[in-house]
C-alpha positions in Angstrom: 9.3 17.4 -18.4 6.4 15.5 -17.9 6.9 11.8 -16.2 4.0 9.0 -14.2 0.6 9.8 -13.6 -0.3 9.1 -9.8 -2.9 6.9 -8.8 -2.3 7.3 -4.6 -1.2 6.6 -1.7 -2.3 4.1 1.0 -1.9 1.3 3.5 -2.9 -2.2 4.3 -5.9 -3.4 6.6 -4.6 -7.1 6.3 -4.3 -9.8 8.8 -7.3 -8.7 10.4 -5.9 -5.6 11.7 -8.8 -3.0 11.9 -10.3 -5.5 14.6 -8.1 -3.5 17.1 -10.1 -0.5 16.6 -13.1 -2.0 17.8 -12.1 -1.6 21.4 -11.4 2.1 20.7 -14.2 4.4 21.7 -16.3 5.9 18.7 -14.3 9.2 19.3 -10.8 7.2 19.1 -11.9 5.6 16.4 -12.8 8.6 14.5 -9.7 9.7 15.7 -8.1 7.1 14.1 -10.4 7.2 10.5 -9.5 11.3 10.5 -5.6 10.7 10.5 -5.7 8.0 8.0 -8.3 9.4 5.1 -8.8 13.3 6.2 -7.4 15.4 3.6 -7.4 18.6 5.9 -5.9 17.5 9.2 -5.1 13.5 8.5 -3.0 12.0 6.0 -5.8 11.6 2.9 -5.1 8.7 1.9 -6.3 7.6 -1.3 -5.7 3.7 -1.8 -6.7 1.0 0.4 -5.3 -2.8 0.5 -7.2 -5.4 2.0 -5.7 -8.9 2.6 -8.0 -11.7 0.7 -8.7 -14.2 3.1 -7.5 -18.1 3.0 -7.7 -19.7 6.3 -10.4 -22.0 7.0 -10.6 -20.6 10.7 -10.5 -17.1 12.6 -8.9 -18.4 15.3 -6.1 -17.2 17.2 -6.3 -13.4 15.8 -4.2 -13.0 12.6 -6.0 -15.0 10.8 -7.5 -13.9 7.7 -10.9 -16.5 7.3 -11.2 -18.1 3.9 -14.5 -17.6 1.9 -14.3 -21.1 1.2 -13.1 -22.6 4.3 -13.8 -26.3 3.3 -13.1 -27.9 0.0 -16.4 -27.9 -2.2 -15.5 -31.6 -3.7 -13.1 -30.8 -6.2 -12.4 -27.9 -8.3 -15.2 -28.8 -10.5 -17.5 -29.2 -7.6 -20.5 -26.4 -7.2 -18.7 -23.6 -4.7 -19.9 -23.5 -1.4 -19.2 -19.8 -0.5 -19.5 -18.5 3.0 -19.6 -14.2 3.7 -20.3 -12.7 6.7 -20.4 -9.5 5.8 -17.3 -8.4 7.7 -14.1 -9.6 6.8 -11.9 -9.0 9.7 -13.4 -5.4 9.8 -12.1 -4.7 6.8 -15.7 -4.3 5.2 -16.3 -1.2 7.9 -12.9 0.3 7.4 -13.2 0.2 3.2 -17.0 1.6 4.2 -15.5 4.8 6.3 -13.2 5.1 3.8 -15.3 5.8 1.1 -17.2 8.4 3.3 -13.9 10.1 3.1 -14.1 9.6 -0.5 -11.8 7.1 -1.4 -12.4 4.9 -4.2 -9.3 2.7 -5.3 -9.6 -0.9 -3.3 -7.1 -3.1 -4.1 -7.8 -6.4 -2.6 -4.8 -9.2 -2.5 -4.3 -12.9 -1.6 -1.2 -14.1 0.4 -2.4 -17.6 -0.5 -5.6 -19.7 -1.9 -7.2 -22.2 0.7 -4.6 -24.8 1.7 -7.0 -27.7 -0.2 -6.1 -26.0 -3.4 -2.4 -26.4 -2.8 0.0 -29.4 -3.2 1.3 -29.0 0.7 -2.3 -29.0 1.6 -2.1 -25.4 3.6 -2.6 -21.9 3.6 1.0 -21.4 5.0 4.2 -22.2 4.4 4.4 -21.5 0.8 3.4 -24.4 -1.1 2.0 -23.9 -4.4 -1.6 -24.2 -6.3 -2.5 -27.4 -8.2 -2.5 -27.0 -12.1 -6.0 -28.2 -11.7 -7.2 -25.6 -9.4 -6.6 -22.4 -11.4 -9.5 -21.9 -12.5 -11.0 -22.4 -9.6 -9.2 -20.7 -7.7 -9.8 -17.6 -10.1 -13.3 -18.0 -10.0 -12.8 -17.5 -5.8 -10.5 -14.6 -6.1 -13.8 -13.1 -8.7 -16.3 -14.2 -5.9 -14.3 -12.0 -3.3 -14.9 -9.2 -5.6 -18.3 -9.7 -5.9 -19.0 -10.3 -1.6 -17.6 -6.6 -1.8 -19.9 -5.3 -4.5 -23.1 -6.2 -2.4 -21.4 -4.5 0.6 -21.5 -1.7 -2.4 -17.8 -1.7 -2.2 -16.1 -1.5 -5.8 -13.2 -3.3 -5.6 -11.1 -1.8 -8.7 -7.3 -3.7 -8.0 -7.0 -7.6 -7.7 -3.5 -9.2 -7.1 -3.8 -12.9 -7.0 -0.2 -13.5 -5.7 1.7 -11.6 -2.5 5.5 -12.7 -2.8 5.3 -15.0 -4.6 9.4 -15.8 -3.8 8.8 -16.0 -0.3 8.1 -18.8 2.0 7.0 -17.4 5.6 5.2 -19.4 8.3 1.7 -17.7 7.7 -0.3 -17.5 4.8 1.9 -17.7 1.8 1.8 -19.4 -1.7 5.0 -19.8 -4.3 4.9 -19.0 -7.7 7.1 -18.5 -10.6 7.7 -16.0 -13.0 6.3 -18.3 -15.6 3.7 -19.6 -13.0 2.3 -16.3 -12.8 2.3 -15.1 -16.3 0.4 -18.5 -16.7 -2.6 -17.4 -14.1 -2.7 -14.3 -15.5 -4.0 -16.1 -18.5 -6.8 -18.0 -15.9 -7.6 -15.1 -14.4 -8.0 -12.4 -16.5 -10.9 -13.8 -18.4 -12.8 -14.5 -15.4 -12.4 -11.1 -13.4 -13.1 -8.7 -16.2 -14.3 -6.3 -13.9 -11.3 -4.7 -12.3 -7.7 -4.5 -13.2 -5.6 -6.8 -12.5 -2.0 -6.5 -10.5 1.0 -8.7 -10.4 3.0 -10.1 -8.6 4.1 -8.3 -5.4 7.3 -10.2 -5.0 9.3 -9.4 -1.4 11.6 -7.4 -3.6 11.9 -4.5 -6.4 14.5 -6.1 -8.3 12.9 -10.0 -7.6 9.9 -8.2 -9.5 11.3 -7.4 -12.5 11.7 -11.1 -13.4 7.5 -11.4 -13.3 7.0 -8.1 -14.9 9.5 -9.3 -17.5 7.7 -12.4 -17.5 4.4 -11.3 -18.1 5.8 -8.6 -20.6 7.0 -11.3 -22.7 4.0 -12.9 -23.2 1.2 -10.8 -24.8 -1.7 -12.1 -23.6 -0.7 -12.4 -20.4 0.1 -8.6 -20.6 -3.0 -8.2 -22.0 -4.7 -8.6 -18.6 -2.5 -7.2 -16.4 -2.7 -3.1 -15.6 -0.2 -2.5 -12.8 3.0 -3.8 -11.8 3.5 -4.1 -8.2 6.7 -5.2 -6.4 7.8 -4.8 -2.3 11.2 -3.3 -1.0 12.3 -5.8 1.5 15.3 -7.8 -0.3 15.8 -5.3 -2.9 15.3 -1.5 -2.9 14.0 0.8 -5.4 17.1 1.5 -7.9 15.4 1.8 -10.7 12.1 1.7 -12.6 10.1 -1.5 -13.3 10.6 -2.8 -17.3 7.4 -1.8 -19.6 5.4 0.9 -19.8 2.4 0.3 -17.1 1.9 1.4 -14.3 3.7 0.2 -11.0 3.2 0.6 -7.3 5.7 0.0 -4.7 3.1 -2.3 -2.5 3.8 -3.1 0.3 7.0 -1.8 2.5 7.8 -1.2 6.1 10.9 -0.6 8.2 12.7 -3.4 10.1 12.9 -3.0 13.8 11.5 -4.6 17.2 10.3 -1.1 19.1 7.7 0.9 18.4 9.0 4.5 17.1 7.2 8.1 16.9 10.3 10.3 16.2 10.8 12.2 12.9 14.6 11.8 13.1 16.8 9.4 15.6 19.0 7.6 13.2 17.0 4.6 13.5 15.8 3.5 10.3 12.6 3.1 11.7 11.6 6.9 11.9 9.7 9.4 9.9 12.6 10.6 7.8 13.4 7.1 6.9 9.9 6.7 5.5 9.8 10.1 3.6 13.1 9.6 1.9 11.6 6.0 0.9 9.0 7.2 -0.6 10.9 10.2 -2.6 13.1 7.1 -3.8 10.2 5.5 -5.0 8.6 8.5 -6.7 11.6 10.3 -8.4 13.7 6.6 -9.1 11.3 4.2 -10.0 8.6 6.1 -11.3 5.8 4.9 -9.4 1.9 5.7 -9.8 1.4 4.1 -6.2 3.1 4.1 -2.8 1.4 1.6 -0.5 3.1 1.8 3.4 2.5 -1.6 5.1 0.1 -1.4 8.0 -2.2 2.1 8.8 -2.0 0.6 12.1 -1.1 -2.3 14.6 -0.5 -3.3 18.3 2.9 -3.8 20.1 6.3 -3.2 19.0 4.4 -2.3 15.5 6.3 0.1 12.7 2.9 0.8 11.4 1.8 4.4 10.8 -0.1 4.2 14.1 -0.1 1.9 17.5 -3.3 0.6 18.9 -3.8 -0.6 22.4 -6.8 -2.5 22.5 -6.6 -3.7 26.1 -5.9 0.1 27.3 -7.7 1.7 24.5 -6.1 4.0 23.2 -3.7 4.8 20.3 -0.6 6.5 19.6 0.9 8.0 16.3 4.3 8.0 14.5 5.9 10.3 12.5 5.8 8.0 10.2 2.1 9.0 9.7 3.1 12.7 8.9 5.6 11.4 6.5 3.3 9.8 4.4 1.4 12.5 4.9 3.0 15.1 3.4 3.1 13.3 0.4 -0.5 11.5 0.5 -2.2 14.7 1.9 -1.3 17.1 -1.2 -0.5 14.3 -4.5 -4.0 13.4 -5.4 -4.8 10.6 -7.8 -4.3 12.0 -11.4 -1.2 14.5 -10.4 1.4 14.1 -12.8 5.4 14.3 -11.6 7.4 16.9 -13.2 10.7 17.3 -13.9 12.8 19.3 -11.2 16.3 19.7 -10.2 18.0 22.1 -7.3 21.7 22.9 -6.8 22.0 22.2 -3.3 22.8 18.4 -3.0 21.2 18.0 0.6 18.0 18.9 -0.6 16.0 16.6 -2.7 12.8 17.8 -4.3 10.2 16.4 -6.6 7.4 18.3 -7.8 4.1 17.4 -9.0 1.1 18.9 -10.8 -2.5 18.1 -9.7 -5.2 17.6 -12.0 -6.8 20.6 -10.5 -4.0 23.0 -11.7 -2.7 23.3 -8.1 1.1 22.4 -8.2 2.9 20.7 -5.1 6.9 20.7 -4.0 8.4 18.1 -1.9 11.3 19.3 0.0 13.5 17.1 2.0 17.0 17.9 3.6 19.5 15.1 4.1 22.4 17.4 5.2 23.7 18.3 8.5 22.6 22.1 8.4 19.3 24.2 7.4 18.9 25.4 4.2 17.2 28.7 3.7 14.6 27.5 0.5 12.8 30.4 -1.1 11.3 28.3 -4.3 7.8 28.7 -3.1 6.3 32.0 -4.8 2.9 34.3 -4.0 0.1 32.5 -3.3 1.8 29.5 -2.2 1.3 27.5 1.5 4.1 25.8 2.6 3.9 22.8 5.3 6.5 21.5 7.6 7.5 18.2 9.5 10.6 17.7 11.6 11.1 16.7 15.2 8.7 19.6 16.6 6.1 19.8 13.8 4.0 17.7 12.1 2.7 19.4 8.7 2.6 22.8 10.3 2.0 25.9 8.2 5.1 27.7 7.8 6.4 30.6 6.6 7.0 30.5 2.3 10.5 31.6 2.5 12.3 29.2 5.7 15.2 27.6 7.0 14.3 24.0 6.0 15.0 22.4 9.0 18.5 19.2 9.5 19.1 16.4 9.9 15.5 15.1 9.0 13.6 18.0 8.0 10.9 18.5 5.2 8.4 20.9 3.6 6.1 20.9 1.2 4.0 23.5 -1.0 0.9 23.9 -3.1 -1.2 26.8 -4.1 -3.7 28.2 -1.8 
């Protein structure tokens, strides 16, 4: 049986967050670039997010700069568009990763400029004045269009980042009906690129916009993918409709930062690889997008940067994604798959290429001798002592945490 097309993998530069690399030397950086996109020793990614911009300021750090800081006069005012070719760095790290050869940028507001919304800021929720949507679209097209003469294609556009969630930094409310509404706005005006909704801070909180939007045909019309986090609500079950849908944003809770593959944590490797087999084999998704490639602090981003020592450090959280990311290219298609040992749970996917790939990952309390992988076959594993290490095709896969992986040589 034959079930969701993949479109990728990938993480989020938002919040200004490839500005850390800068302090990095150009070999760390590379470093850095290789374990994100590298399809031979990093994880290949294959998506990138970038966080659209609403504040009229960069300053302190974590501010993502508007580009259309101050109100033009109105929403029927001429625009008075400002791009400095940059973006929070976010320019340079979608540029380095299309030398690795990714092509699918999905860009995505948290909020429109605070002079378009009725609490008169880009944070703290608040949502946009009826007489700003068009406007308002016309900004999120403009974005689009800064990229395009960076010769950046920006091919994903979400409008809306949960939407049901007030937080102190950039943020903007919408309904379900509210959305389904815009859609309407902005689908006309940003014909060039497909259009995602709505993000919301959970999967089951996103059902009511995808029902929404469902439910009204033109605003379904416009809309390509479904999107929807896993913060108040996990993955349980697939989105309603028949488009595609990424799980697109998600990290784990916590307050230290975390490199092991299996500590009981809920902030380690396994936790993320069992995440995503959720995702994959339960909700059917075409798109897994981790939170942050990287950060500074206590981060639970794939990697740590320390810009004031320069010098980085990586999680298993990294390998974990990348056992997936490195080996399910855009285009793979999931199969059906089953096994009759309940610890183990496997998906399996078939690559455009003809090459096929088996997730294996062991939730029980002892190894499992696995000998599914056949002649001609390279198997991969990632526990506590390995990360994506070429194995032997007929192993022990390793407990509590581990996993493997196969494809044909």
């Amino acid at each position: 049986m034959r079930y969701q097309e993949m479109d990728g993998f990938g993480v989020s530069t938002a919040f200004r967050r490839g500005e850390l690399l800068r302090n990095l030397s150009t070999a760390q950086q590379n470093d850095v670039f290789r374990l994100w996109f590298d399809r031979e020793t990093g994880a290949g990614l294959s998506i990138l997010r970038l966080g659209i911009g609403a504040s009229p300021t960069g300053s302190p750090y974590d501010k993502m700069v508007s580009i259309q800081p101050q109100n033009p006069g109105g929403p029927d005012a001429p625009p008075r568009y400002v791009w400095d070719g940059d973006d929070g760095a976010q320019v340079w790290t979608a540029k380095v990763a299309q030398s690795y050869g990714i092509k699918r940028f999905y860009a995505n507001a948290w909020s429109a400029p605070g002079y378009m919304k009725d609490n008169g800021s880009e944070n703290n929720g608040g949502t946009l004045k009826p007489e700003w949507r068009a406007a308002y679209a016309r900004y999120l097209a403009q974005y689009t269009k800064f990229y395009a003469q960076e010769g950046i294609k920006i091919t994903d556009l979400g409008f809306t980042n949960e939407p049901d969630y007030t937080s102190t930094y950039e943020s903007m409310r919408f309904t379900p009906a509210q959305a389904a509404a815009f859609v309407k706005v902005l689908g006309p005006i940003a014909t060039d690129v497909k259009l995602a909704c709505c993000d919301a801070f959970g999967w089951d909180q996103a059902k009511a916009y995808t029902n929404a939007i469902e439910a009204d045909p033109e605003a379904r019309r416009w809309v390509s993918t479904y999107t929807g986090h896993t913060y108040a609500s996990q993955i349980t079950s697939p989105q309603p409709g028949n488009k595609r849908t990424w799980m697109s944003e998600w990290g784990p809770d916590g307050s230290t930062w975390n490199e092991s593959w299996y500590d009981g944590s809920s902030q380690d490797g396994f936790t993320v690889a069992q995440a995503i087999h959720q995702a994959l084999t339960v909700g059917n998704v075409s798109g897994y997008l981790f939170w942050l490639g990287g950060s500074s602090g206590a981060t639970r981003a794939l990697i740590q940067i320390d810009p004031a020592a320069r010098t980085y450090r990586v999680s298993k959280r990294l390998w974990a994604m990348a056992a997936y990311s490195r080996f399910i290219r855009p285009g793979a298609v999931r199969l059906g798959t089953s096994t009759g040992n309940s610890s183990l749970k496997v998906s399996a996917f078939l690559n455009s290429d003809g090459s096929k790939v088996v997730e294996v990952l062991n939730t029980g309390t002892s190894a499992v001798t696995w000998d599914g992988l056949q002649g001609g076959t390279t198997a991969y594993v990632t526990d506590n002592s390995n990360s994506l290490t070429r194995a032997p095709r007929s192993r022990a896969v390793p407990s509590p945490s581990g996993r493997a992986r196969s494809r044909p040589s």
